[in-house]
C-alpha positions as CSV (number, residue, x, y, z in Angstrom):
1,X,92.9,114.5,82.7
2,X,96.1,114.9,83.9
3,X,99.4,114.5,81.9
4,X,101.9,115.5,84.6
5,X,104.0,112.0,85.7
6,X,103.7,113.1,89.7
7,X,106.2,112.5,92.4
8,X,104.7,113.0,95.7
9,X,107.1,114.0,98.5
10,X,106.3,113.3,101.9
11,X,108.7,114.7,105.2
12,X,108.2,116.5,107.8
13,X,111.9,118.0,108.1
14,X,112.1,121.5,106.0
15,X,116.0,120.7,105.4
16,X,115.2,117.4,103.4
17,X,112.2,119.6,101.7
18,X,115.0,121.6,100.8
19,X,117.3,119.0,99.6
20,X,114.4,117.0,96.6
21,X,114.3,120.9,95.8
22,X,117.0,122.0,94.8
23,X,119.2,118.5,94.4
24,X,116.6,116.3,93.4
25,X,113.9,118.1,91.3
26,X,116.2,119.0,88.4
27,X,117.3,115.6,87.8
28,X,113.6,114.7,87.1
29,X,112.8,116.5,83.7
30,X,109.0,115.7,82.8
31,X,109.0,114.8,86.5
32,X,106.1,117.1,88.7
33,X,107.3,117.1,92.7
34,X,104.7,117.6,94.7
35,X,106.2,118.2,98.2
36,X,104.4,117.9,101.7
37,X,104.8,117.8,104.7
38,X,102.4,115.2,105.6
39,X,99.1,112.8,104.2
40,X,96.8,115.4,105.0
41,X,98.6,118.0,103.3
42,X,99.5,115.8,100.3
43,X,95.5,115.2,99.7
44,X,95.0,118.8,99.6
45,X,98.2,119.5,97.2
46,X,97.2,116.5,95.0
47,X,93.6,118.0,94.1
48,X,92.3,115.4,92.6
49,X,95.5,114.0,90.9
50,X,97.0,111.0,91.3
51,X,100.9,110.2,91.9
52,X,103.0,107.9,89.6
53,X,104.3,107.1,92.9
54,X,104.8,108.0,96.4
55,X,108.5,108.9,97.4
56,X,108.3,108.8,101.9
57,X,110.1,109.5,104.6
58,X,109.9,106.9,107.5
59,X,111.0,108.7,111.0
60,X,109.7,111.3,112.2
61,X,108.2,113.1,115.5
62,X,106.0,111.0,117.3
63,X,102.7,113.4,118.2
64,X,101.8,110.7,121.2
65,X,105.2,111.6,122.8
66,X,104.2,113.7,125.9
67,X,107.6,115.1,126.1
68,X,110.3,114.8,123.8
69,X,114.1,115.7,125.2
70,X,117.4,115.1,124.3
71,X,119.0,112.4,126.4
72,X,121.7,114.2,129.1
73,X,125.2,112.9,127.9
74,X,125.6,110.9,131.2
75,X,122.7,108.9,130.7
76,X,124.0,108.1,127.4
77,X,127.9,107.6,128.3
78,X,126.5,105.2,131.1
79,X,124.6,103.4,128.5
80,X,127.4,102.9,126.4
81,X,129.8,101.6,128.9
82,X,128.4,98.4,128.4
83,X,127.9,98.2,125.5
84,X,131.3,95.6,124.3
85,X,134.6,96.8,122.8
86,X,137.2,95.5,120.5
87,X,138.8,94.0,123.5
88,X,136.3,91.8,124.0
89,X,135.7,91.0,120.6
90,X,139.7,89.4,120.4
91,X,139.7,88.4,124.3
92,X,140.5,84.6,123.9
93,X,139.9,85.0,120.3
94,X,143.3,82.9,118.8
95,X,142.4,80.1,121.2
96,X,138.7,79.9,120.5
97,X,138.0,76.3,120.4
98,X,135.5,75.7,117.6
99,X,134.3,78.5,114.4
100,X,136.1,80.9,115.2
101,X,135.3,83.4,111.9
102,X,131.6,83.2,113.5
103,X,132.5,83.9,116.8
104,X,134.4,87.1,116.1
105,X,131.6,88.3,113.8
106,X,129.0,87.7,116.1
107,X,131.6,89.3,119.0
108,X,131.8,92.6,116.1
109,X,127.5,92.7,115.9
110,X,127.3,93.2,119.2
111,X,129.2,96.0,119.4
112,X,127.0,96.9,116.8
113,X,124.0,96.1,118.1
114,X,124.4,97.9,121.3
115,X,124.5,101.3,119.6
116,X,122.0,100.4,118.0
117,X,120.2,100.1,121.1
118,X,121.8,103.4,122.7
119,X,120.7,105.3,119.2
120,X,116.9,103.8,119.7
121,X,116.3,104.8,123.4
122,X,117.6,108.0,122.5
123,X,115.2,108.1,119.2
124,X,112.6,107.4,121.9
125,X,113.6,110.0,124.4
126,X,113.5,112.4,121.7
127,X,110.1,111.5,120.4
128,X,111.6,110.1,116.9
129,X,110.2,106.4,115.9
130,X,108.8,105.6,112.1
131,X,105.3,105.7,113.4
132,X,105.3,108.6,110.6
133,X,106.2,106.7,108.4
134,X,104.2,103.6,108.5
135,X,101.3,105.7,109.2
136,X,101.6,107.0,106.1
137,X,102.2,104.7,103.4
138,X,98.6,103.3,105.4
139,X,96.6,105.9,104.5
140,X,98.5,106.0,100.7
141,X,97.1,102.0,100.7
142,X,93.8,103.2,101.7
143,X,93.4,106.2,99.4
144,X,95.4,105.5,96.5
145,X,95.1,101.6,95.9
146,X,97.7,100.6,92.7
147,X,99.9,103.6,93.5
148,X,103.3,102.4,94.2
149,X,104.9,104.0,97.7
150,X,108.7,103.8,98.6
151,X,110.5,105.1,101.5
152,X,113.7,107.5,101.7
153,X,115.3,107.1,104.5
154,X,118.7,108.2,106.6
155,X,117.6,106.3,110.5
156,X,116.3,103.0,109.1
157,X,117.5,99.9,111.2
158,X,116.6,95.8,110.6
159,X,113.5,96.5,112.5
160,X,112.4,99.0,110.3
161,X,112.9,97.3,107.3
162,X,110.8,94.3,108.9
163,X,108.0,97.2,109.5
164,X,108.6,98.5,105.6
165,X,108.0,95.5,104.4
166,X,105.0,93.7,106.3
167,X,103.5,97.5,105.2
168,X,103.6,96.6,101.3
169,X,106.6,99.3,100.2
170,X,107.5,98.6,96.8
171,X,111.0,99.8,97.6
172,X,113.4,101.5,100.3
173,X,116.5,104.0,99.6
174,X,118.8,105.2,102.4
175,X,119.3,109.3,102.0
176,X,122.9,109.9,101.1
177,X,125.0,111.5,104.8
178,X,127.9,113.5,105.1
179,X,129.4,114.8,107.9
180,X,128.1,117.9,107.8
181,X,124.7,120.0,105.5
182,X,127.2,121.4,103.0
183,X,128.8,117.5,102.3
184,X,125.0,115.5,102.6
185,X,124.1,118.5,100.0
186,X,127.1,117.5,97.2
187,X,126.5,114.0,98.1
188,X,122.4,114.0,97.7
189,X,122.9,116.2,93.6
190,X,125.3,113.1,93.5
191,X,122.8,110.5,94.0
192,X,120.1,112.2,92.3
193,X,120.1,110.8,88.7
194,X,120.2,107.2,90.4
195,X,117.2,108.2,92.4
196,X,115.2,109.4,89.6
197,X,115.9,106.7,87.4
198,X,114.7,103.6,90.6
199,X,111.3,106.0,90.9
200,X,110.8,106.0,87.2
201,X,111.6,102.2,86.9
202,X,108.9,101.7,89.7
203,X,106.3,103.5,88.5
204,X,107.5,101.5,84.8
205,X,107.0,98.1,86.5
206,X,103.7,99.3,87.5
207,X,102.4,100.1,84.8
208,X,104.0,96.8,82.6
209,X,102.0,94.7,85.6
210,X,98.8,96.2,85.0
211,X,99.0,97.6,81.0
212,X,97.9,93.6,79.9
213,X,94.9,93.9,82.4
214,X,93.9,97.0,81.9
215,X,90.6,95.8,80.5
216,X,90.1,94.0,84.2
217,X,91.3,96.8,86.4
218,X,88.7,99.1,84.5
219,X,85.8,97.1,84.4
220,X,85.9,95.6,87.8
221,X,87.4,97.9,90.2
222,X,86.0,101.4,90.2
223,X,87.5,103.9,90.1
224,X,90.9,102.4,89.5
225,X,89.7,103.3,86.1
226,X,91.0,107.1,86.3
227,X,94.4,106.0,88.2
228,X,95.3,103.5,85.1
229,X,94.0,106.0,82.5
230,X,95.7,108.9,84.1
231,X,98.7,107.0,84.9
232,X,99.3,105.8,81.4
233,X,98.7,108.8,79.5
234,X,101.6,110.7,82.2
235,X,103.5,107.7,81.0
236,X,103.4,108.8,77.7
237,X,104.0,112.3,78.0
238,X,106.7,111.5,80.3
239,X,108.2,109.3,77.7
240,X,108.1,111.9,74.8
């Protein structure tokens, strides 16, 4: 039986692989990361073990995109020159006949909302959606019912989070960005301890909702029997 308390890392970008490496990882003493690169993968490095709990990425490359490119500038600077500015937010503004604190915030979203729209026909363009994602925390439903799966995430939008949840993830966490690799790096070793400590309260919420059932789980469902024995006894050795 195993007594390793497993994370189980799931990305298909070798930077962010990179990052839970050597910015993550050593925050998580008692912690075992297994890191792949997709489901497939993650069944083969699993051998048999089970995660405490699932830690997933939720964009990446779409494999039913024909041909992926990077938007030409033009098509993107003709995009966005109609997309609104702050002149029309305050256009009329101090005579606005009615609420007008609404009425400039709903003026400021959509400015906001048409990047957002520039940033996901570009996504498309480029072959990026959270197909990958949502793909995946299916299969982790379907081949490790009871294990808890959250996403990590830099490119999540409203939509997505709709799509996150209607998918059953226990929790969502937006990847720390600075403005360049060296400043997402500081800022990721940074964020770190907070990390580890929402992945082990998951996977401790887990195991509090099914401990006083235990008897249930066992006896009526299979072989949820080795995921609650195996997950318990990690617990314990993780707690040590």
């Amino acid at each position: 039986m195993q007594t390793e308390l497993i994370i189980c890392f799931m990305d298909d970008s070798p930077f962010e692989h990179d990052l839970v490496k050597n910015e993550i990882a050593p925050f998580g003493k008692g912690l075992k990361f297994v890191q792949v690169y997709n489901f497939d993968e993650a069944v083969k490095e699993l051998s048999g073990r089970i995660p405490g709990i699932f830690l997933l990425d939720l964009w990446g490359l779409d494999r039913d995109c024909a041909l992926p490119c990077i938007t030409p500038k033009e098509e993107l600077e003709s995009i966005a020159s109609g997309i609104n500015t702050l002149d029309n937010v305050y256009e009329g503004l101090d005579t606005f006949n009615g609420d007008r604190t609404n009425e400039y915030l709903k003026r400021l979203f959509s400015i906001v909302d048409g990047w957002r729209s520039l940033f996901m026909c570009a996504c498309a363009r480029a072959g990026q959606n959270n197909k990958y994602g949502i793909g995946n925390i299916g299969r982790v439903r379907k081949e490790y019912p009871g294990v808890p799966a959250v996403f990590y995430t830099r490119k999540s939008l409203i939509n997505d989070a709709v799509a996150m949840i209607n998918a059953g993830t226990e929790g969502l966490y937006i990847k720390p960005t600075g403005k360049n690799d060296h400043e997402t790096r500081i800022l990721t070793r940074e964020f770190a301890p907070c990390l580890i400590d929402s992945l082990v309260k998951t996977v401790r919420i887990k195991i509090e909702e099914i401990r006083p059932h235990s008897d249930y789980y066992i006896h009526n469902l299979g072989q949820t029997d080795t995921y609650l024995k195996n997950l318990i006894t990690c617990w314990k050795e993780f707690k040590k």
